[in-house]
Kinemage of the C-alpha trace (Angstrom):
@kinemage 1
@onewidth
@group {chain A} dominant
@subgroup {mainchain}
@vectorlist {calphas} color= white
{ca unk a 1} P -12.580 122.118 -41.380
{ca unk a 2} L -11.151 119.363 -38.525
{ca unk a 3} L -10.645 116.139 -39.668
{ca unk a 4} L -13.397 113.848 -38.539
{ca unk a 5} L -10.469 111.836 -36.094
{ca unk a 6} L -9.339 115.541 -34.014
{ca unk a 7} L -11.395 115.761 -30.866
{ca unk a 8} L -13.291 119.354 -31.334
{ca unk a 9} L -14.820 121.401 -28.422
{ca unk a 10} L -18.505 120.671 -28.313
{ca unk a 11} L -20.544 123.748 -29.026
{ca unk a 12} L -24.633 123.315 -28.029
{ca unk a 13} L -27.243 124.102 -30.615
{ca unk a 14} L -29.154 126.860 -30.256
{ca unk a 15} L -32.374 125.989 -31.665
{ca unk a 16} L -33.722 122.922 -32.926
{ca unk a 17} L -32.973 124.095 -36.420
{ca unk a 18} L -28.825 123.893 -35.510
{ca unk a 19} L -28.932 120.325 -34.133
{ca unk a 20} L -30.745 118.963 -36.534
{ca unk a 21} L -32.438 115.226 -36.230
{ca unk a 22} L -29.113 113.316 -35.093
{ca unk a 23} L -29.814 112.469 -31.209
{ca unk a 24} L -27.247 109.966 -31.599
{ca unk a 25} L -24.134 111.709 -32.396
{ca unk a 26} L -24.789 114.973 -29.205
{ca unk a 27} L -25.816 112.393 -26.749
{ca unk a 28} L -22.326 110.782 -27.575
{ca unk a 29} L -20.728 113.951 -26.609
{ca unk a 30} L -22.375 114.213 -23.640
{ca unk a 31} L -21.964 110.841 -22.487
{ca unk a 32} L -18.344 111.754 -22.506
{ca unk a 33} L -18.573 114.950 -20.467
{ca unk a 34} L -19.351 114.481 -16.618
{ca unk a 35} L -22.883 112.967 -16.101
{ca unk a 36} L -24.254 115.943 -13.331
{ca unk a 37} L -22.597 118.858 -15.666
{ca unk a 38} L -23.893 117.502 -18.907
{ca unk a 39} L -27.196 116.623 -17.784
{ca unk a 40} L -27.534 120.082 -16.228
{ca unk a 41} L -26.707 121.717 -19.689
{ca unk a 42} L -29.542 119.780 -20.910
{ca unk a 43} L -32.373 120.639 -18.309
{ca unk a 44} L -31.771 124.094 -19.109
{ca unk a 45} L -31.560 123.839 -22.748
{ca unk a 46} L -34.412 121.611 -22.659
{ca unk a 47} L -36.258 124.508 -19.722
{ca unk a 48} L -35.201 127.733 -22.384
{ca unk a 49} L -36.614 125.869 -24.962
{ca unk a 50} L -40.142 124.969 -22.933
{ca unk a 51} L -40.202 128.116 -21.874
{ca unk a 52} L -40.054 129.767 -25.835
{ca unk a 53} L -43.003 127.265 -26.408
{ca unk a 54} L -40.193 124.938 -28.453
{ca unk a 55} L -41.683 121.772 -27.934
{ca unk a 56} L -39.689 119.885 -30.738
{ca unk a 57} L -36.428 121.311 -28.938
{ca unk a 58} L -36.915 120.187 -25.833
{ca unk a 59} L -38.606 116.552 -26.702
{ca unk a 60} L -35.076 116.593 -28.503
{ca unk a 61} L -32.938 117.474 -25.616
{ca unk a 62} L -35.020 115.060 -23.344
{ca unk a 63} L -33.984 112.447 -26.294
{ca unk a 64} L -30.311 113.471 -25.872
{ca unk a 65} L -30.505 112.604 -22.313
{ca unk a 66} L -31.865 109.614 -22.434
{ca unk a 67} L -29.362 108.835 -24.987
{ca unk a 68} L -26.693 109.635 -23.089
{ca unk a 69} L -27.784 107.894 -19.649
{ca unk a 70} L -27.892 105.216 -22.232
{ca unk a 71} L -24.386 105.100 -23.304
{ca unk a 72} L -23.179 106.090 -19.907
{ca unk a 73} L -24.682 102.763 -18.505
{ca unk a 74} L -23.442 100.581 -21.522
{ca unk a 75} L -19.978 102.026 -21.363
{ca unk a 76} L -20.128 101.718 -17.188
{ca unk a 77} L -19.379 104.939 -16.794
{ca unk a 78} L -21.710 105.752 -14.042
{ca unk a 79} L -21.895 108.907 -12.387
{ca unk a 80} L -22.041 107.343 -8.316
{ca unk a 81} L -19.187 108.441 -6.557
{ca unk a 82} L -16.433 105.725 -6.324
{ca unk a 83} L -18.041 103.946 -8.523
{ca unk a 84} L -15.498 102.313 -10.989
């Protein structure tokens, strides 16, 4: 098991029963990753999981992005082009 200091690759939950109820900590991650890619990943988690009639998975994913636009804006990291 990593030590809770070594960066680890993120790995997406597969169903709401991976991710459990911490928004807090995956929108983190995704706040670091680029704003488009992440919030792609999460439209089409959020889509697969709509689409399997997993409501709770993708209010959570909606959560996560929120979350993340969130962080991105406190931590200026803004996804405009030239934006610094």
């Amino acid at each position: 098991m990593p030590m809770p200091s070594q960066a680890t690759p993120m790995t997406p939950p597969r169903d709401f029963t991976d991710h459990g109820p911490c928004v807090e900590d995956l929108a983190r991650e995704f706040a670091k990753q680029d704003a488009a890619t992440s919030e792609a990943l999460i439209e089409t988690l959020a889509t697969q999981a709509i689409r399997q009639w997993r409501l709770d998975d993708a209010t959570f994913w909606q959560r996560v992005k929120f979350q993340a636009r969130m962080i991105r804006a406190q931590n200026g990291s803004g996804s405009a082009p030239g934006r610094q």
